[in-house]
C-alpha positions in Angstrom: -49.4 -30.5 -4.1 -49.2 -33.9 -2.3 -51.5 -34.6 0.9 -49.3 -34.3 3.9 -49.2 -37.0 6.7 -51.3 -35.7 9.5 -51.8 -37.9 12.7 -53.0 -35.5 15.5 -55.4 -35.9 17.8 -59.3 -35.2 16.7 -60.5 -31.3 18.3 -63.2 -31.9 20.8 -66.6 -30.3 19.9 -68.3 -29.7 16.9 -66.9 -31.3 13.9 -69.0 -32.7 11.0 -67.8 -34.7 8.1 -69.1 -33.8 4.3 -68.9 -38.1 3.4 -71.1 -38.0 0.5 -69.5 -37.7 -2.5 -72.3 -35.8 -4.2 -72.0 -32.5 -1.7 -68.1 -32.9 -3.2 -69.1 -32.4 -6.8 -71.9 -29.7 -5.8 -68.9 -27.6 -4.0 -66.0 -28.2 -6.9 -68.7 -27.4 -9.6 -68.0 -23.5 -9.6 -63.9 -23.0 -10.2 -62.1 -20.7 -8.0 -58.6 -19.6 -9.1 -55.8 -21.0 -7.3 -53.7 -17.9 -7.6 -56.2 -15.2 -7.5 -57.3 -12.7 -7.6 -59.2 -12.8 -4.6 -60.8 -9.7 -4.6 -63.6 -10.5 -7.0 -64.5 -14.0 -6.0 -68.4 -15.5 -6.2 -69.9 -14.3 -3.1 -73.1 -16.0 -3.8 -74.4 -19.3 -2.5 -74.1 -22.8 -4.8 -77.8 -23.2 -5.2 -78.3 -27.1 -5.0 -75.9 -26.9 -2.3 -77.7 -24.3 -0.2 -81.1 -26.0 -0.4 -79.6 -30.3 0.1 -77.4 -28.6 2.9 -79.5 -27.1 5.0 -78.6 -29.3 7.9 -75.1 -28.4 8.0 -75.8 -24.5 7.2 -78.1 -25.3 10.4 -75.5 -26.8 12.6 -73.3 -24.7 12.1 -75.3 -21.6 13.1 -76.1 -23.6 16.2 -72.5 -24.2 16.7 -71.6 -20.8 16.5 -74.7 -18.6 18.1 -77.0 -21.0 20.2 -77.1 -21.2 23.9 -75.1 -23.9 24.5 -73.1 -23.7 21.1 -69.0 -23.7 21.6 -68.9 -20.7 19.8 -66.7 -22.8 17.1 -67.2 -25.8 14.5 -64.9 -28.1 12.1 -66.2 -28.8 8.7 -64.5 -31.9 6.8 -64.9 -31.4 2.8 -63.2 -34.6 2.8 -61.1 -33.4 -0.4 -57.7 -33.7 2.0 -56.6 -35.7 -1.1 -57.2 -33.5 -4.2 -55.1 -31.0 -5.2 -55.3 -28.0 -3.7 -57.5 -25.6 -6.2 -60.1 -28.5 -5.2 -59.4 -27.5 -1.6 -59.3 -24.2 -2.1 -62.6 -24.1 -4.4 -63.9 -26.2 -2.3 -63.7 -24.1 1.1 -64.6 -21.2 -0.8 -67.8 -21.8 -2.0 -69.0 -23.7 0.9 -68.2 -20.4 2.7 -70.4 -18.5 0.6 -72.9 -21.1 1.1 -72.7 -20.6 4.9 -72.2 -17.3 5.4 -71.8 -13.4 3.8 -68.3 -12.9 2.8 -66.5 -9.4 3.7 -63.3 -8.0 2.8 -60.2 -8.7 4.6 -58.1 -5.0 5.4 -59.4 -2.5 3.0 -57.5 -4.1 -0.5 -61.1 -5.7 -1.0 -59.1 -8.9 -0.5 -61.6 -11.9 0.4 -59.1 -14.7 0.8 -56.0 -14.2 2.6 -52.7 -17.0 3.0 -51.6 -17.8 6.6 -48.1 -19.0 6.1 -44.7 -18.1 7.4 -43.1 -14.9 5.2 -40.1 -14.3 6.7 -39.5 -10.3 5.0 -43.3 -9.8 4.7 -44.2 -5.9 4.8 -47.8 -6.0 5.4 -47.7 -5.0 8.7 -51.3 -5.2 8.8 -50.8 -9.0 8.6 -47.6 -9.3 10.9 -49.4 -12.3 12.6 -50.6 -14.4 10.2 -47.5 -14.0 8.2 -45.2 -15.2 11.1 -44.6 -18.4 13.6 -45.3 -16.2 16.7 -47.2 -18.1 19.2 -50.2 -17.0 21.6 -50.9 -13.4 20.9 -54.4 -13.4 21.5 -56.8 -11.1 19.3 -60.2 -11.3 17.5 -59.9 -10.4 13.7 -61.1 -7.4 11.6 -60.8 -4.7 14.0 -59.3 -2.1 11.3 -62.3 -2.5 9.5 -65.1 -0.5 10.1 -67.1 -3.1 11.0 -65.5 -6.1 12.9 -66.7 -9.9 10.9 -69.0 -12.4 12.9 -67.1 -15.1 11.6 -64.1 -16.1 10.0 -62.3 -19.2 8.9 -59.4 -20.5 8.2 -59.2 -23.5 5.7 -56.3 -26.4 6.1 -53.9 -26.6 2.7 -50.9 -28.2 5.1 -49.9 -28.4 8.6 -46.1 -28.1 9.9 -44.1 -31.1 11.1 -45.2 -30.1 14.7 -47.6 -27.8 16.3 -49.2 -25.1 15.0 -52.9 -25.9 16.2 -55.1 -22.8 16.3 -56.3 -21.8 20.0 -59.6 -20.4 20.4 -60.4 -18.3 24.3 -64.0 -18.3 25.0 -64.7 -14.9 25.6 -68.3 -15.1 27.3 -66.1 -16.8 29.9 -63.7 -14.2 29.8 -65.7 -11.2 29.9 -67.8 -12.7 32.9 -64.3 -12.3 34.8 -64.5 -8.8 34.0 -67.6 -7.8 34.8 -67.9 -5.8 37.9 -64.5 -5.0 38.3 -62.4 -2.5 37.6 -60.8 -3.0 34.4 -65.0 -3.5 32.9 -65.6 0.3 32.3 -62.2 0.5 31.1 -62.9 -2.2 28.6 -66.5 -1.1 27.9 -65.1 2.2 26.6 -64.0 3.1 23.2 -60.2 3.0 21.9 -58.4 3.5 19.0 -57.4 1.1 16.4 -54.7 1.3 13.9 -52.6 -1.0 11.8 -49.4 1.3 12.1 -49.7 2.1 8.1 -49.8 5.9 8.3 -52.4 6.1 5.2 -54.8 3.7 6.9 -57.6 5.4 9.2 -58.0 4.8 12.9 -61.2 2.8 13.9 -62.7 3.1 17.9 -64.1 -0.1 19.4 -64.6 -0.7 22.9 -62.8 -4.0 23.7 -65.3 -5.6 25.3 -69.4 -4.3 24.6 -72.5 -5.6 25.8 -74.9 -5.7 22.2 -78.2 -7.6 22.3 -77.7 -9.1 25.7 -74.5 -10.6 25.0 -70.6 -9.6 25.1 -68.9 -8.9 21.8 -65.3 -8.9 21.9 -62.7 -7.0 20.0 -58.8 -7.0 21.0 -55.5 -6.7 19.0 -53.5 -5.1 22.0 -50.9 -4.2 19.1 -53.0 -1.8 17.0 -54.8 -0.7 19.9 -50.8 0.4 20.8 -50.6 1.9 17.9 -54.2 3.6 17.9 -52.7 5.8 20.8 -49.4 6.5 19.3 -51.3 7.6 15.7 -53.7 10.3 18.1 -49.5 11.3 19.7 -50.8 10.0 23.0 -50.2 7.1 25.1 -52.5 4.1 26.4 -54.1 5.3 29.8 -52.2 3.1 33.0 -56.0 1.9 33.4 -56.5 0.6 30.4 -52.8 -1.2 30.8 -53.8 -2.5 33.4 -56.9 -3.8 32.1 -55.4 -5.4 29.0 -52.9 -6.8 31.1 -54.9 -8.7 33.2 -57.0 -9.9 29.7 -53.8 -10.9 28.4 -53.4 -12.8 31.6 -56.9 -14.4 31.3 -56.9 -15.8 28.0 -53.6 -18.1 29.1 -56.1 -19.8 31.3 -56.3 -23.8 29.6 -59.7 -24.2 30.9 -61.5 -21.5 28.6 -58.7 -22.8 25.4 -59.9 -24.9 22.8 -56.6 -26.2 20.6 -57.6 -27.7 17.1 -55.1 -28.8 14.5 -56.8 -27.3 11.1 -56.3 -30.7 9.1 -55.8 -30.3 4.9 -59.2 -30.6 3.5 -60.8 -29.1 7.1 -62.2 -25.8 8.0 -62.3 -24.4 11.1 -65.2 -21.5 11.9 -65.8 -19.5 15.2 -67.5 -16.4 16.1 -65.4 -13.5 16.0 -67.4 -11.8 18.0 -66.9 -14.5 21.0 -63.8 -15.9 20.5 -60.1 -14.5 20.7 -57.7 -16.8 18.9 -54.0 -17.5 18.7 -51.5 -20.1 18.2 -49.0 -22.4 19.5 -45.4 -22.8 18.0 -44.7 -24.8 14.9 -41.7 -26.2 13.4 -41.6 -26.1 9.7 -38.5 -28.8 8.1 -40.6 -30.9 5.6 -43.6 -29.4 5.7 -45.1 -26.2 5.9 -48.3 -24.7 8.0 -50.4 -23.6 4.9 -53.9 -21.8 5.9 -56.4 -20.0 3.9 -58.3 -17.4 5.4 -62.2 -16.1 5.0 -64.4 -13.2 6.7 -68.0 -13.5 6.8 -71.3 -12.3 8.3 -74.6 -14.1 8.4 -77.0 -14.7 5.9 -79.9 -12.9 7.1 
């Protein structure tokens, strides 16, 4: 498909540009289906790739994990104007370069479309299947084991909007701490996509591991975790995801970034909650590939 016409501002942060032309043939030189299946895709690591990029691999680690690290990175393939099984073989193996890939729901699907369906029955993907806006949530939490990381890939953006929000939730969780709604958080609740043959998963929202806050939220299944057990959400914890659902409206813990064709955009999941804003689609519409991971030990 034709590259769109994208003028947006540039994200602030980390964003690095793959300008050589070489890494371009290194990442195209393994095909990846355009149409699937997606459930059996290379998971390995292009060798020349993983060896003459080693300074990107390291950047964005640093990005994501360090001290001082946003939590998040943009990656450039500069292929925005190929077609888009380059793009799309191009994000994908440059994923499995960076990181581990993991299953998205339990269909062993690796790759996942974000685009607007308007009679989509997934209702394990309701979000990323709709224009809904805000909605804050960290993916993968009706797996069994939440990803670090995910990504989602730019194949087209909407006429207007649409630029993916990420909440910094070491920011978030400091609010927390020591108040009431922390041990409410810190506890563990059910997860459930709403699909009766799928099996409820317990996370606590938000959990201290290694020194460090991880953060899982989807207030919907967590909803939907109480009503699978025929009970409801204690008024505590209501409270408590209330006042979350509050904090993450805050702009000065927000990072907006328009995923760009040809761009991919990576954050921890294990840091950041993520939304949306609105989007129009007339000419154009918002087009986004998505991709779990964990690191590369």
């Amino acid at each position: 498909m034709a590259r769109s016409d994208e003028t947006q501002d540039e994200p602030r942060g980390r964003v690095i540009a793959l300008d050589d032309p070489a890494v371009a043939r290194i990442l195209l030189s393994r095909p990846v289906p355009a149409g699937g299946p997606w459930d059996s895709l290379p998971k390995s690591p292009i060798g020349d790739y993983a060896a003459a990029g080693r300074s990107l691999i390291d950047s964005v680690y640093d990005a994501l994990w360090s001290a001082g690290g946003p939590g998040w990175a943009v990656v450039d393939t500069g292929l925005a104007s190929h077609p888009d099984v380059d793009v799309l073989t191009a994000f994908w193996n440059l994923w499995a370069t960076l990181f581990n890939p993991v299953q998205q729901y339990r269909s062993g699907q690796l790759l996942h479309t974000v685009e607007v369906i308007k009679e989509s029955r997934d209702l394990a993907s309701h979000y990323s299947h709709s224009n809904k806006s805000g909605d804050f949530h960290t993916d993968g939490t009706l797996l069994d084991e939440t990803p670090e990381v995910v990504m989602l890939g730019g194949l087209q953006t909407a006429d207007t909007g649409g630029e993916t929000v990420l909440v910094d939730g070491f920011d978030l969780a400091a609010r927390f701490r020591r108040s009431d709604s922390d041990a409410v958080l810190a506890a563990r609740h059910p997860f459930h996509s709403g699909i009766p043959a799928d099996p409820v998963v317990h996370f606590p929202v938000i959990a201290q591991e290694s020194g460090r806050p991880v953060i899982r939220y989807m207030r919907r299944y967590i909803e939907l975790g109480y009503r699978h057990l025929g009970t409801d959400p204690s008024p505590a914890l209501v409270e408590a995801m209330d006042d979350l659902d509050a904090g993450v409206e805050d702009h000065e813990i927000q990072e907006a970034i328009l995923v760009k064709r040809g761009a991919m955009l990576v954050w921890n999941n294990h840091r950041c909650l993520h939304g949306r804003r609105g989007f129009t689609e007339k000419n154009r519409r918002r087009r986004l590939l998505r991709a779990y991971g964990v690191r590369r030990q």
